[in-house]
MINUTOR-989957 format. One record per residue (C-alpha): residue in three letters; y, z, x. Coordinates in Angstrom, 2 decimals, padded with zeros to 5 digits. Example, Ala and Ser with C-alpha at 12.3 -4.5 7.8 and 13.67 -1.06 7.14 Angstrom:
2
+---------+---------+---------+---------+
! residuo !      py !      pz !      px !
+---------+---------+---------+---------+
!     ALA ! -004.50 !  007.80 !  012.30 !
!     SER ! -001.06 !  007.14 !  013.67 !
+---------+---------+---------+---------+
//
This chain:
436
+---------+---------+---------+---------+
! residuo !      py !      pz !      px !
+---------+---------+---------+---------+
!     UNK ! -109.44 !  266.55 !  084.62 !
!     UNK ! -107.02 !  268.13 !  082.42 !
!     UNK ! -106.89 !  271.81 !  082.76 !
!     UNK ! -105.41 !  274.91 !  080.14 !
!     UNK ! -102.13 !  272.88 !  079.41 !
!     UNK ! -098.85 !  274.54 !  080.40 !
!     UNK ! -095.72 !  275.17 !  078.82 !
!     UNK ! -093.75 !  272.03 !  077.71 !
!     UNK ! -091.84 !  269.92 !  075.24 !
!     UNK ! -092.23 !  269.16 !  071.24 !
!     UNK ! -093.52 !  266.91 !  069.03 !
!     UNK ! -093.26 !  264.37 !  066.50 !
!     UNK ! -096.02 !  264.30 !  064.24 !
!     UNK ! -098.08 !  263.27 !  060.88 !
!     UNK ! -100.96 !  264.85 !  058.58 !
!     UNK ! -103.81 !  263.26 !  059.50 !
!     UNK ! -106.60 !  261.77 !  056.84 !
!     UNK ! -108.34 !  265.43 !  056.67 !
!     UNK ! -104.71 !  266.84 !  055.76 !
!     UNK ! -104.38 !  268.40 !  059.40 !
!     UNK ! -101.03 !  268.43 !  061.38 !
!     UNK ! -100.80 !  266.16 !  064.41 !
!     UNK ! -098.74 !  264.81 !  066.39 !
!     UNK ! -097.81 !  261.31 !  066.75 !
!     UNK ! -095.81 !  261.29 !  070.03 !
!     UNK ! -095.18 !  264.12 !  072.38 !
!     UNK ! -094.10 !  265.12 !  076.10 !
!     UNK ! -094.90 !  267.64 !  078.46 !
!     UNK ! -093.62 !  267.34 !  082.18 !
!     UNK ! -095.76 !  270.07 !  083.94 !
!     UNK ! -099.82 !  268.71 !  082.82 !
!     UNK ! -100.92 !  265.23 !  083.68 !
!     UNK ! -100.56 !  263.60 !  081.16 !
!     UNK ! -097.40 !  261.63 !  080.55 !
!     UNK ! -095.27 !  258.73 !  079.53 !
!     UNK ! -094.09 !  255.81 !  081.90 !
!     UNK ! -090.61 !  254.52 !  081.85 !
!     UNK ! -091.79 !  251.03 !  082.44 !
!     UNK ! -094.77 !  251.27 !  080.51 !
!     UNK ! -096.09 !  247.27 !  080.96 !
!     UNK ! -096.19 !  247.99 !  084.77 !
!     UNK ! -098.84 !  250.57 !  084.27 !
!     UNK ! -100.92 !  248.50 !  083.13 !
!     UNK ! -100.81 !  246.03 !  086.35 !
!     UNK ! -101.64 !  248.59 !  088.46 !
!     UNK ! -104.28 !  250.22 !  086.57 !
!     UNK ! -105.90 !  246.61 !  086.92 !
!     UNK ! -105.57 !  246.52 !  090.47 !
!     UNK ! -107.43 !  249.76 !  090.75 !
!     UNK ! -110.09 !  249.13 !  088.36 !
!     UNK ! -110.83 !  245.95 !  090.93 !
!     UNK ! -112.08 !  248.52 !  093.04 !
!     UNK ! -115.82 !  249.18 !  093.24 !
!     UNK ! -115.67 !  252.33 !  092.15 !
!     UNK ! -115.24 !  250.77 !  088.72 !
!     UNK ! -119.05 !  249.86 !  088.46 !
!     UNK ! -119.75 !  253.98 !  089.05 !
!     UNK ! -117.69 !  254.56 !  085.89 !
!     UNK ! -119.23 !  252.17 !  083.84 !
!     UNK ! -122.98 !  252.97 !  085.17 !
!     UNK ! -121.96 !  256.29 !  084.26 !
!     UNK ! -120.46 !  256.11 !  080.35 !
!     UNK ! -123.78 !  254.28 !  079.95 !
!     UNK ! -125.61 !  257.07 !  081.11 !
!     UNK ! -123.89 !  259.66 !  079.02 !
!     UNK ! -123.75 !  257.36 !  076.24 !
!     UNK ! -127.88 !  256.73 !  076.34 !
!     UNK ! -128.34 !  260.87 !  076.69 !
!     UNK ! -126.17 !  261.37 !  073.39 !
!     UNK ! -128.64 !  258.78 !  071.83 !
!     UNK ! -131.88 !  260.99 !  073.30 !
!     UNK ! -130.79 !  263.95 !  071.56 !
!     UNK ! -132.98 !  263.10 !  068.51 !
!     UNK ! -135.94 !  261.48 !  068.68 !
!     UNK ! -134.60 !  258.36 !  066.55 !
!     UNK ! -136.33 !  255.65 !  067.69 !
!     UNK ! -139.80 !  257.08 !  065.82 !
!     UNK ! -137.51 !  257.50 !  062.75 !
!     UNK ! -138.57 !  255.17 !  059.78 !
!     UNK ! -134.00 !  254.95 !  059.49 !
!     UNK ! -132.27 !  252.09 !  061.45 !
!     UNK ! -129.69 !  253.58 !  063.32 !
!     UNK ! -125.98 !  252.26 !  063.36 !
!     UNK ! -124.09 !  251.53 !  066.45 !
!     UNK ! -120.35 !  251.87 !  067.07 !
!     UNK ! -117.68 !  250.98 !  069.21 !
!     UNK ! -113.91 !  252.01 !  068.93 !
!     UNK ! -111.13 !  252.76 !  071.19 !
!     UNK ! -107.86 !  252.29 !  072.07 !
!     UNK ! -105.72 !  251.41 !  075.51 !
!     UNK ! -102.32 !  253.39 !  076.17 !
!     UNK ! -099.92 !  253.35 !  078.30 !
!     UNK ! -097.67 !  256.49 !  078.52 !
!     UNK ! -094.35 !  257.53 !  080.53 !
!     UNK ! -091.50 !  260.27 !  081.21 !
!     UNK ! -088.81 !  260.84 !  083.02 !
!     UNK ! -087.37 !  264.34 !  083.11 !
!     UNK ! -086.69 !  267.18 !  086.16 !
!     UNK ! -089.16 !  269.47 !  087.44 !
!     UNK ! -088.63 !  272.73 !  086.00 !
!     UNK ! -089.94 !  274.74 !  089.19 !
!     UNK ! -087.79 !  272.56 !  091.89 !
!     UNK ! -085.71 !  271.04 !  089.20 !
!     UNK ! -086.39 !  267.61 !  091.18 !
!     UNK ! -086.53 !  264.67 !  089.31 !
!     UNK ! -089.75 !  262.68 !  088.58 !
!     UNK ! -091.68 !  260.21 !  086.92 !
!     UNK ! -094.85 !  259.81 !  085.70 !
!     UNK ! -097.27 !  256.75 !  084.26 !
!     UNK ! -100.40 !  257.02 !  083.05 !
!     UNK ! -102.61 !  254.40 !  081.71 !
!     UNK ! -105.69 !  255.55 !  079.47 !
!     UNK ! -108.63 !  253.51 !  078.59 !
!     UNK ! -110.66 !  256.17 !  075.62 !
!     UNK ! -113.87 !  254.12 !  074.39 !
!     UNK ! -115.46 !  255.79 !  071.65 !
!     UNK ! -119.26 !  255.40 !  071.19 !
!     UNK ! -120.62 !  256.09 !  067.71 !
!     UNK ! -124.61 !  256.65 !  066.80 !
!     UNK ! -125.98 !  257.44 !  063.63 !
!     UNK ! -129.23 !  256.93 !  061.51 !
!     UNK ! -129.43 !  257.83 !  057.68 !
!     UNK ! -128.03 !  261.06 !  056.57 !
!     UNK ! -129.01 !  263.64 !  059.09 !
!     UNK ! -127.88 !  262.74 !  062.24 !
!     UNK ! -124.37 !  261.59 !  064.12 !
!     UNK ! -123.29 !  261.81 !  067.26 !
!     UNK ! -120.26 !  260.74 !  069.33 !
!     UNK ! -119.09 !  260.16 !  073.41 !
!     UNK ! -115.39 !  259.93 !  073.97 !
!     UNK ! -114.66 !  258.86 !  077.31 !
!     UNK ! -111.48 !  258.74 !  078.58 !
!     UNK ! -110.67 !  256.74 !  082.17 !
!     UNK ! -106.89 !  257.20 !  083.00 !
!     UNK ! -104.83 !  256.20 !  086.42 !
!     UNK ! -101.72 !  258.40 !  086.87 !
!     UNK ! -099.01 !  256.86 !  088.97 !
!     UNK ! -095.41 !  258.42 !  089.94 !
!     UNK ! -093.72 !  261.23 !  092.31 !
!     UNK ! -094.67 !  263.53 !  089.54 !
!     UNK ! -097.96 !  264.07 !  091.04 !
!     UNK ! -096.14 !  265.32 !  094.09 !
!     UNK ! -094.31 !  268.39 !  091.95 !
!     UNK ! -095.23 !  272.31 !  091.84 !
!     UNK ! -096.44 !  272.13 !  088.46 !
!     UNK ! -098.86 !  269.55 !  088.96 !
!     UNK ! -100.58 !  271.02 !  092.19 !
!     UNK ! -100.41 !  274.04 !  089.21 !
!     UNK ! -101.95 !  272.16 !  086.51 !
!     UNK ! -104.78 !  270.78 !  089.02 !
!     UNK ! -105.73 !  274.69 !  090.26 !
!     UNK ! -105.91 !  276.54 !  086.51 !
!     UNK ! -109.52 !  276.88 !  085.84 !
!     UNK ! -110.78 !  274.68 !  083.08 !
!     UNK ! -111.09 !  276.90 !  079.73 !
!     UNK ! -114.28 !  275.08 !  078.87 !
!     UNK ! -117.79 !  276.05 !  079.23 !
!     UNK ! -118.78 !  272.77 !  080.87 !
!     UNK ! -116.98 !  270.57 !  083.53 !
!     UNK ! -117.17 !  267.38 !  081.90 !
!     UNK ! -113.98 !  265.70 !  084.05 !
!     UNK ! -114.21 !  263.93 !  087.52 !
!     UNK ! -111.61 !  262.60 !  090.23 !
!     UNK ! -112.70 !  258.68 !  091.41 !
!     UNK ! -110.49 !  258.19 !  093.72 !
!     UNK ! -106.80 !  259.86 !  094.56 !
!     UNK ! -103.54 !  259.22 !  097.19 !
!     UNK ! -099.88 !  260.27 !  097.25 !
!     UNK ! -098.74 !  259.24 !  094.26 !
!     UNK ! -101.94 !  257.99 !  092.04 !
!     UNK ! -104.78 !  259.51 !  090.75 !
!     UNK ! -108.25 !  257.55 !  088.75 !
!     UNK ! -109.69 !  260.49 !  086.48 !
!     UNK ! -112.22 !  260.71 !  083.91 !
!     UNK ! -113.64 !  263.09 !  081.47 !
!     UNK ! -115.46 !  263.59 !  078.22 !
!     UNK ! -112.91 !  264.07 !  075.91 !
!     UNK ! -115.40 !  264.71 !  073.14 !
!     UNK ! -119.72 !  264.67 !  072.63 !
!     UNK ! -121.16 !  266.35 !  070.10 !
!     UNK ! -124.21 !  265.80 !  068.30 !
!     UNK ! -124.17 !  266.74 !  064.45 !
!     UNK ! -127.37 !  267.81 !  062.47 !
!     UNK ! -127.25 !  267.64 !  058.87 !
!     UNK ! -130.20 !  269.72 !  057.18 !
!     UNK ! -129.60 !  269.48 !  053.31 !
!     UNK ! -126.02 !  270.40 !  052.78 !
!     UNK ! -126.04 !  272.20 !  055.90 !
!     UNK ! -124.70 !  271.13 !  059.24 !
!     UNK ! -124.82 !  272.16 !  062.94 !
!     UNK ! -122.88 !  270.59 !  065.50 !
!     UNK ! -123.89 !  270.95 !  069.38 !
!     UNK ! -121.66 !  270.03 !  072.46 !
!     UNK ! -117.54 !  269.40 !  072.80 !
!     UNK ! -116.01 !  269.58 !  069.76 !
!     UNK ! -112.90 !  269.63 !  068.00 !
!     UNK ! -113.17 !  272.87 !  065.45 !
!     UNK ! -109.79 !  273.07 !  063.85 !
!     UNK ! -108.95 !  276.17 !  061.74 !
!     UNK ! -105.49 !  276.89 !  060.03 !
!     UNK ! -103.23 !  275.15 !  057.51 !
!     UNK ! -100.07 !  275.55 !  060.29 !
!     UNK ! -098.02 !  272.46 !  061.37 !
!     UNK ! -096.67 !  273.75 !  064.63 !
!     UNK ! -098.29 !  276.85 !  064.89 !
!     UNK ! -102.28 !  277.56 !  064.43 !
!     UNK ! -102.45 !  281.68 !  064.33 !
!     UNK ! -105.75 !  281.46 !  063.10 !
!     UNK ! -106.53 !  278.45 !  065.63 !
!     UNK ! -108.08 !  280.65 !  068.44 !
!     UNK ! -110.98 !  278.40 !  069.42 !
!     UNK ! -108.76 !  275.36 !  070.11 !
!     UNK ! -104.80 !  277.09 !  070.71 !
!     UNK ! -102.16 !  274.19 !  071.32 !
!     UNK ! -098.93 !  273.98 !  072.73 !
!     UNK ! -096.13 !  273.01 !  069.66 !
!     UNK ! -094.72 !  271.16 !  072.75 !
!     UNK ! -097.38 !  269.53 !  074.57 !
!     UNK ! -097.52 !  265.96 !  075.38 !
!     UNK ! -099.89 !  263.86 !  072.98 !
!     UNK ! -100.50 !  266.61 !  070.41 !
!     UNK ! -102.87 !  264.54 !  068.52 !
!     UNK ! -105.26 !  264.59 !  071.63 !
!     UNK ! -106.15 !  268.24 !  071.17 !
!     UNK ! -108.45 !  269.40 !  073.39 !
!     UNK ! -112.42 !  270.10 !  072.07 !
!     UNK ! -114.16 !  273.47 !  073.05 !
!     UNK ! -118.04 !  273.53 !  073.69 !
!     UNK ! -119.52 !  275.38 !  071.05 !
!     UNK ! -122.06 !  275.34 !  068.47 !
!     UNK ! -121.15 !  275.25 !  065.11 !
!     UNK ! -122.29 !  275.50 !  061.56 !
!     UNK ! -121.07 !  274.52 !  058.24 !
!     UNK ! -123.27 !  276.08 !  055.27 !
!     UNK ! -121.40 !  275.18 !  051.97 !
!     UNK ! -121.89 !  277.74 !  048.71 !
!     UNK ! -120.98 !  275.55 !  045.65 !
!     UNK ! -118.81 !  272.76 !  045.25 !
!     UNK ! -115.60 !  274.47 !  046.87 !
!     UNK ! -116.59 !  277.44 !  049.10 !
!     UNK ! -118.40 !  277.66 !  052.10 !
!     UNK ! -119.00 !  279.47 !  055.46 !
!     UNK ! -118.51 !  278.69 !  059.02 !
!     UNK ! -119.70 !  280.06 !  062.23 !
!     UNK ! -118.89 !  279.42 !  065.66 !
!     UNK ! -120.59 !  280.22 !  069.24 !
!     UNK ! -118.42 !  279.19 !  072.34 !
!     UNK ! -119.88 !  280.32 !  075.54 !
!     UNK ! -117.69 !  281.04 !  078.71 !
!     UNK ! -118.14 !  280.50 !  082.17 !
!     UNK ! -118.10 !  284.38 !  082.15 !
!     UNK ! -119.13 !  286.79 !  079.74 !
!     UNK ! -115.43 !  287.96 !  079.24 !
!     UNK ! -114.57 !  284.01 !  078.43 !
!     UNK ! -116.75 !  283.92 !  075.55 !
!     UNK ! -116.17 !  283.52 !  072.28 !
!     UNK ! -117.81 !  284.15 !  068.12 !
!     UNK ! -116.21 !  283.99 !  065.29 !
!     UNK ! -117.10 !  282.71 !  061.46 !
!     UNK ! -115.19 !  281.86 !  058.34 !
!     UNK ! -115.25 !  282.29 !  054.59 !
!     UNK ! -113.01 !  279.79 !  052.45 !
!     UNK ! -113.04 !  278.78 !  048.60 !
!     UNK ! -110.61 !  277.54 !  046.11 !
!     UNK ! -108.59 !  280.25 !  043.84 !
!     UNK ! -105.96 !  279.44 !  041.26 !
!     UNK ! -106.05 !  275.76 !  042.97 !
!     UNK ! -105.51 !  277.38 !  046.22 !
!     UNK ! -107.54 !  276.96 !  049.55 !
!     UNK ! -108.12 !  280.50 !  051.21 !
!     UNK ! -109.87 !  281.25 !  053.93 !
!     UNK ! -110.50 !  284.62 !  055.96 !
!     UNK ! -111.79 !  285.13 !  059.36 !
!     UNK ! -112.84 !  287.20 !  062.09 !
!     UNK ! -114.16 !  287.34 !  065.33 !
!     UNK ! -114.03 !  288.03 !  069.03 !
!     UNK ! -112.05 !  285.36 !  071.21 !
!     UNK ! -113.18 !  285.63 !  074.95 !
!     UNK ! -111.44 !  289.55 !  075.31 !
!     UNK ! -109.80 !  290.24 !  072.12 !
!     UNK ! -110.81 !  290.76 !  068.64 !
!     UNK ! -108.94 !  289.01 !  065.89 !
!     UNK ! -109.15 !  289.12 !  062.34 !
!     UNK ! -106.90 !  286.70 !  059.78 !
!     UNK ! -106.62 !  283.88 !  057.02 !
!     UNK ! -104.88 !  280.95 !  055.52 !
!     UNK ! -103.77 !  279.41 !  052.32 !
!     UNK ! -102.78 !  275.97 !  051.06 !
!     UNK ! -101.84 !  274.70 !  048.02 !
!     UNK ! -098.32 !  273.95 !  045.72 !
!     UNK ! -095.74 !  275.03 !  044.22 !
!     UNK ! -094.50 !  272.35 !  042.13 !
!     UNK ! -094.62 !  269.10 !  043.66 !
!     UNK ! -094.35 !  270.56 !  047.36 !
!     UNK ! -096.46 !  271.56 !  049.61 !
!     UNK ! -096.83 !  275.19 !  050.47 !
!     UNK ! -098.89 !  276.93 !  052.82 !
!     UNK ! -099.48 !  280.21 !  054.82 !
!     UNK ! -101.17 !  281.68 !  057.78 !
!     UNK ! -101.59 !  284.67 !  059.65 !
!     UNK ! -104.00 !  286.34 !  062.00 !
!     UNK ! -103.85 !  289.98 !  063.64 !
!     UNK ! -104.98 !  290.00 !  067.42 !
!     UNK ! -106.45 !  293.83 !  069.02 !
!     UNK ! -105.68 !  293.12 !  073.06 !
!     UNK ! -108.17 !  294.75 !  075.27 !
!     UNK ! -104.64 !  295.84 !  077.04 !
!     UNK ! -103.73 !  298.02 !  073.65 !
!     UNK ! -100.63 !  295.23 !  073.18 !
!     UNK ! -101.76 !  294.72 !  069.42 !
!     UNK ! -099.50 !  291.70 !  067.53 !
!     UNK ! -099.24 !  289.68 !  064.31 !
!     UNK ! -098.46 !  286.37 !  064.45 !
!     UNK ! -097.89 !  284.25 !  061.10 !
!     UNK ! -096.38 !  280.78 !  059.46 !
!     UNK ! -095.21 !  280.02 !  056.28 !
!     UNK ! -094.74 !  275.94 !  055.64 !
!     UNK ! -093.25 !  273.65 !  052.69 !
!     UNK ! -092.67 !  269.42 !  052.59 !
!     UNK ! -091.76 !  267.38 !  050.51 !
!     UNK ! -090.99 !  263.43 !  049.85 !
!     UNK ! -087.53 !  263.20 !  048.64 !
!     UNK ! -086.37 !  259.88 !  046.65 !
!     UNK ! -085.75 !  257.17 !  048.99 !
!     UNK ! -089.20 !  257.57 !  051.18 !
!     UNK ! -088.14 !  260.71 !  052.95 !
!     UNK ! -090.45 !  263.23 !  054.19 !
!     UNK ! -089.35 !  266.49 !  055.12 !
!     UNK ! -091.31 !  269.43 !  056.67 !
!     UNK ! -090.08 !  273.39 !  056.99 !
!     UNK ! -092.10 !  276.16 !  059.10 !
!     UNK ! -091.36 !  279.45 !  060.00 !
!     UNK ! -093.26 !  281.04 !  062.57 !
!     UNK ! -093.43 !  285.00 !  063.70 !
!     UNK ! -094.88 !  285.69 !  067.34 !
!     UNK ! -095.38 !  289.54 !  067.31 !
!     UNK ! -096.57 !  288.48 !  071.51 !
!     UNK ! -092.90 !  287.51 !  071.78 !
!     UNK ! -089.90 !  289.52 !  073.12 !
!     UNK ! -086.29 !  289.33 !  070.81 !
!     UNK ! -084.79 !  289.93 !  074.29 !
!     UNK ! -084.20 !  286.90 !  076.62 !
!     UNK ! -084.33 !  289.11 !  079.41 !
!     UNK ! -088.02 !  290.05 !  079.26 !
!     UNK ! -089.11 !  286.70 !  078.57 !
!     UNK ! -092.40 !  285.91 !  081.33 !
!     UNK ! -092.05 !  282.56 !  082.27 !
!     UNK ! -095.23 !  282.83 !  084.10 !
!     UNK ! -097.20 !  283.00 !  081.00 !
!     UNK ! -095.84 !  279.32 !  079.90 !
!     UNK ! -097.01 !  277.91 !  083.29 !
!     UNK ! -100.31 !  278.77 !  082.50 !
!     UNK ! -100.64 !  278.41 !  079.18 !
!     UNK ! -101.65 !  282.12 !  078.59 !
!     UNK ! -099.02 !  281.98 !  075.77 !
!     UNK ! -096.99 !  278.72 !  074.41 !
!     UNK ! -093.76 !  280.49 !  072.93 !
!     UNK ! -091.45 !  283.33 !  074.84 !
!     UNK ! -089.65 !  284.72 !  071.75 !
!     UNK ! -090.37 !  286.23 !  068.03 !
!     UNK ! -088.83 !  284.09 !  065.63 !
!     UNK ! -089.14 !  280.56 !  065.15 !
!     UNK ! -088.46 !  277.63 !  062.87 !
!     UNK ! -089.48 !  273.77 !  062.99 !
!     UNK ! -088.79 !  271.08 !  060.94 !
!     UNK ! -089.77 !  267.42 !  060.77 !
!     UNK ! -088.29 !  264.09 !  058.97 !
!     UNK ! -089.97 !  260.95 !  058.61 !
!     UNK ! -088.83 !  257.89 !  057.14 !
!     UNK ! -090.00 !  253.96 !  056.70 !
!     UNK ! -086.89 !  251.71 !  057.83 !
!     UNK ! -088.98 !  248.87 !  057.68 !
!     UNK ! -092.42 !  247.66 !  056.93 !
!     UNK ! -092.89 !  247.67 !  060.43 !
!     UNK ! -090.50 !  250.71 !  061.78 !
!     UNK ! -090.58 !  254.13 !  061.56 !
!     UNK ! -088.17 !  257.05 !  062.67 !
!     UNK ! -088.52 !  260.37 !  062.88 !
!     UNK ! -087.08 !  263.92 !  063.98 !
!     UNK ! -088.34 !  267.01 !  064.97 !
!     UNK ! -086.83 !  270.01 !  065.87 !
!     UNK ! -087.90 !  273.37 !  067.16 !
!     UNK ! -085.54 !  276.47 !  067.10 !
!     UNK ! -085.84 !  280.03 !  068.64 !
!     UNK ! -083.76 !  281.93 !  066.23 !
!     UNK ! -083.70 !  284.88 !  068.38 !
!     UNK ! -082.04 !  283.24 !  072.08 !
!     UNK ! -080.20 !  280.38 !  069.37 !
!     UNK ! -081.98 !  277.39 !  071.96 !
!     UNK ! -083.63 !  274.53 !  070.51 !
!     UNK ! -085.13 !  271.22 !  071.07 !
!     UNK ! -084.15 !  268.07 !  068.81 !
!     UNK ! -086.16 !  264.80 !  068.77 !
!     UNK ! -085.57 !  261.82 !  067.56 !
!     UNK ! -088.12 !  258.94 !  067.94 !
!     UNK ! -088.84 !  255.50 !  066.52 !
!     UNK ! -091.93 !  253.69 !  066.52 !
!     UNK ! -092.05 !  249.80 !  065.92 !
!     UNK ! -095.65 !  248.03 !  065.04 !
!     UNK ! -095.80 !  244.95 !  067.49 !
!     UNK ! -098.66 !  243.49 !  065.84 !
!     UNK ! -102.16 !  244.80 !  063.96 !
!     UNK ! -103.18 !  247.65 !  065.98 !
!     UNK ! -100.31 !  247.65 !  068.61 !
!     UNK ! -097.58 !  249.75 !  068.54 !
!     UNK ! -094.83 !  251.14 !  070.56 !
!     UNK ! -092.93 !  253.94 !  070.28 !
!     UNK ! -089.92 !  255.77 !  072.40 !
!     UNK ! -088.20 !  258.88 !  072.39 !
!     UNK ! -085.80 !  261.18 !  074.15 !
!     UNK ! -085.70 !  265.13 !  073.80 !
!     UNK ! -082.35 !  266.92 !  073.97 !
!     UNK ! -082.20 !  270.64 !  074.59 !
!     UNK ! -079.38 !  272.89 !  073.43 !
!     UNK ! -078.63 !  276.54 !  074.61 !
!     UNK ! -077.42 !  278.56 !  077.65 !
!     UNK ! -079.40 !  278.27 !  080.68 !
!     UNK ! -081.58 !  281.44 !  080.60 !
!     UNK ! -082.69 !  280.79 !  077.17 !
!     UNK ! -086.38 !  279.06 !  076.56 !
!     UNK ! -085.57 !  275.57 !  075.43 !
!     UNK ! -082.02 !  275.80 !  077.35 !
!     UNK ! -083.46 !  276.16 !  080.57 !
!     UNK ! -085.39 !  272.70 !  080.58 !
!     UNK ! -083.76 !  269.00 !  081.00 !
!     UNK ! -083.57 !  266.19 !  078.94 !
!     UNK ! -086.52 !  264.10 !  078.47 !
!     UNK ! -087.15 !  259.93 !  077.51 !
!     UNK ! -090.41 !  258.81 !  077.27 !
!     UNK ! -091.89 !  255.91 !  075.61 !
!     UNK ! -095.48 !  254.22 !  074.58 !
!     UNK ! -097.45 !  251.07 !  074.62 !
!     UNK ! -101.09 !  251.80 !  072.77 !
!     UNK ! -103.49 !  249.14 !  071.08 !
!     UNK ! -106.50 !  250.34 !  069.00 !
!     UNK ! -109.68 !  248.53 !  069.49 !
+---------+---------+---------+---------+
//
């Protein structure tokens, strides 16, 4: 379904519960995934097409992969009842912006049903299906970036998406968005299929997140996408432990190793790593920890190009909440695979997500603040502090009811027209998503 993710538009997000930066809303106008303008429309039509017989296939088949994740161990001899799980949510998503390639304008809709099966028995084994089914609607699906998006070969070792059905202007997809099966063997675990292996203390930059690199201005940041890998997690004491990764490519020059050493010093997390990532070698580590009653946290890795283009790339981060429920988030980011001149700035490598940032310099901040029990708003910006563009955010988000919310937003872009974020047209987008 969704292939390597092209350049696009920031973020708003929030530390998740494993103290990971994510994002809570997001847009980016040249994958396929988006944000509907009249987001309780999608959801009529995605009704009308799931009427379809075609809709039996998809079920017949999440049952299928659902039953294989179970046969991975053999747990019906097991003496251990296993546990069963269901989750979920349903979203409805939409933008309206300009084509950047024909600088046409376009909407898009998509409507995502994501069912989450859950197995487990005792303490040794887990394993989870995430199946996402999702009907895009709109003229976008008519633009130069999404005939792009649709060509880029998929990054992953496996081709776990499918097209059900397709016409002008709508499209019924599907793909494993995650299945893994996870081993536990003492203290010890392995993890088999696609994962989710994040690495790095950044907020909108990961240096040290080669196995899983995002886009700082991709739609739906939270959804980041899993690799297929295998991966183990052998701890060393209470607070240190090492990590090691295998992700095989569809060819030998796509493939991936790496492994990671972490502990706690002074109160500190550190971690170092190393590896090779598909053609280049990369060695680098992270920090996090505080200095007074603020956050404060570091990254850096140092990449050896099979081209000779050597670079450094590195982050340095701080928040705090302020008196009066504010929350406020600083990052600086270095991209030594930048350029301080606009003029040799490669556009290309944006539209095909072989690199997510044109420049060297960077800064983001976020601010989040409770208005109400039940509304939120927030603001993002990103700034590149060498071409003096940027991108600034706002965005609210209102609960509805238990486990419904919606949430809109608009992105503004400020600079000259040949500069990264000046180049690219407003955006408003807004969401409809209920957890199940």
């Amino acid at each position: 379904m969704i292939r390597r993710r092209p350049h696009a538009l920031p973020v708003h997000r929030h530390f998740n519960e494993e103290g990971r930066a994510c994002a809570r809303f997001q847009t980016e106008p040249v994958v396929v995934e988006g944000q509907a303008v009249a987001w309780p429309f999608g959801s009529v039509r995605l009704y009308k097409v799931m009427r379809k017989p075609c809709i039996l296939k998809m079920l017949l088949r999440f049952c299928n992969i659902f039953l294989l994740a179970l046969g991975l161990t053999p747990i019906l001899a097991s003496a251990q009842t296993p546990s069963f799980e269901l989750h979920g949510y349903a979203k409805n998503l939409g933008i309206r912006s300009s084509s950047i390639l024909s600088n046409e304008p376009f909407v898009l809709d998509i409507s995502r049903l994501r069912t989450q099966g859950l197995v487990s028995t005792g303490e040794w084994f887990h394993a989870e299906v995430w199946l996402d089914t999702e009907l895009l609607l709109g003229n976008f699906l008519d633009t130069p970036e999404f005939e792009l998006g649709e060509a880029l070969e998929r990054p992953t070792f496996f081709n776990l998406d499918w097209k059900i059905t397709d016409g002008k202007r709508y499209q019924v997809q599907q793909q494993l968005f995650r299945a893994f099966a996870t081993f536990y063997v003492g203290q010890t675990e392995l993890t088999v299929g696609r994962q989710r292996i994040a690495w790095g203390t950044g907020f909108a930059w990961n240096p040290t997140d080669i196995l899983n690199p995002f886009n700082p201005g991709a739609i739906e940041l939270g959804e980041k996408a899993g690799v297929d890998a295998a991966y183990a997690n052998v701890p060393l004491g209470a607070f240190s432990r090492i990590e090691a990764v295998v992700a095989p490519g569809r060819r030998r020059e796509q493939s991936s190793m790496a492994v990671r050493a972490g502990t706690n010093w002074r109160e500190y997390d550190v971690s170092v790593m190393g590896g090779s990532f598909r053609n280049d070698w990369v060695v680098g580590g992270n920090f996090a920890g505080y200095l007074g009653n603020a956050g404060f946290r570091g990254e850096a890795a140092y990449t050896w190009n099979d081209d000779g283009r050597n670079y450094l790339r590195a982050i340095l981060n701080a928040d705090y909440n302020f008196a009066g429920g504010y929350y406020v988030l600083v990052e600086l980011y270095f991209n030594g695979q930048g350029s301080r001149d606009k003029g040799d700035y490669d556009v290309t490598t944006l539209l095909t997500g072989e690199t997510f940032n044109l420049a060297k310099n960077y800064a983001a901040a976020s601010i989040g603040k409770s208005i109400t029990p039940l509304l939120a708003g927030a603001l993002y910006g990103l700034v590149n502090l060498d071409d003096q563009s940027a991108l600034v955010g706002p965005a609210l988000t209102y609960s509805l009811a238990e486990n419904l919310e919606l949430t809109a937003s608009t992105y503004f872009f400020i600079g000259a027209n040949n500069t990264e974020f000046g180049a690219q047209e407003h955006v408003f987008f807004a969401s409809l998503q209920w957890y199940f």
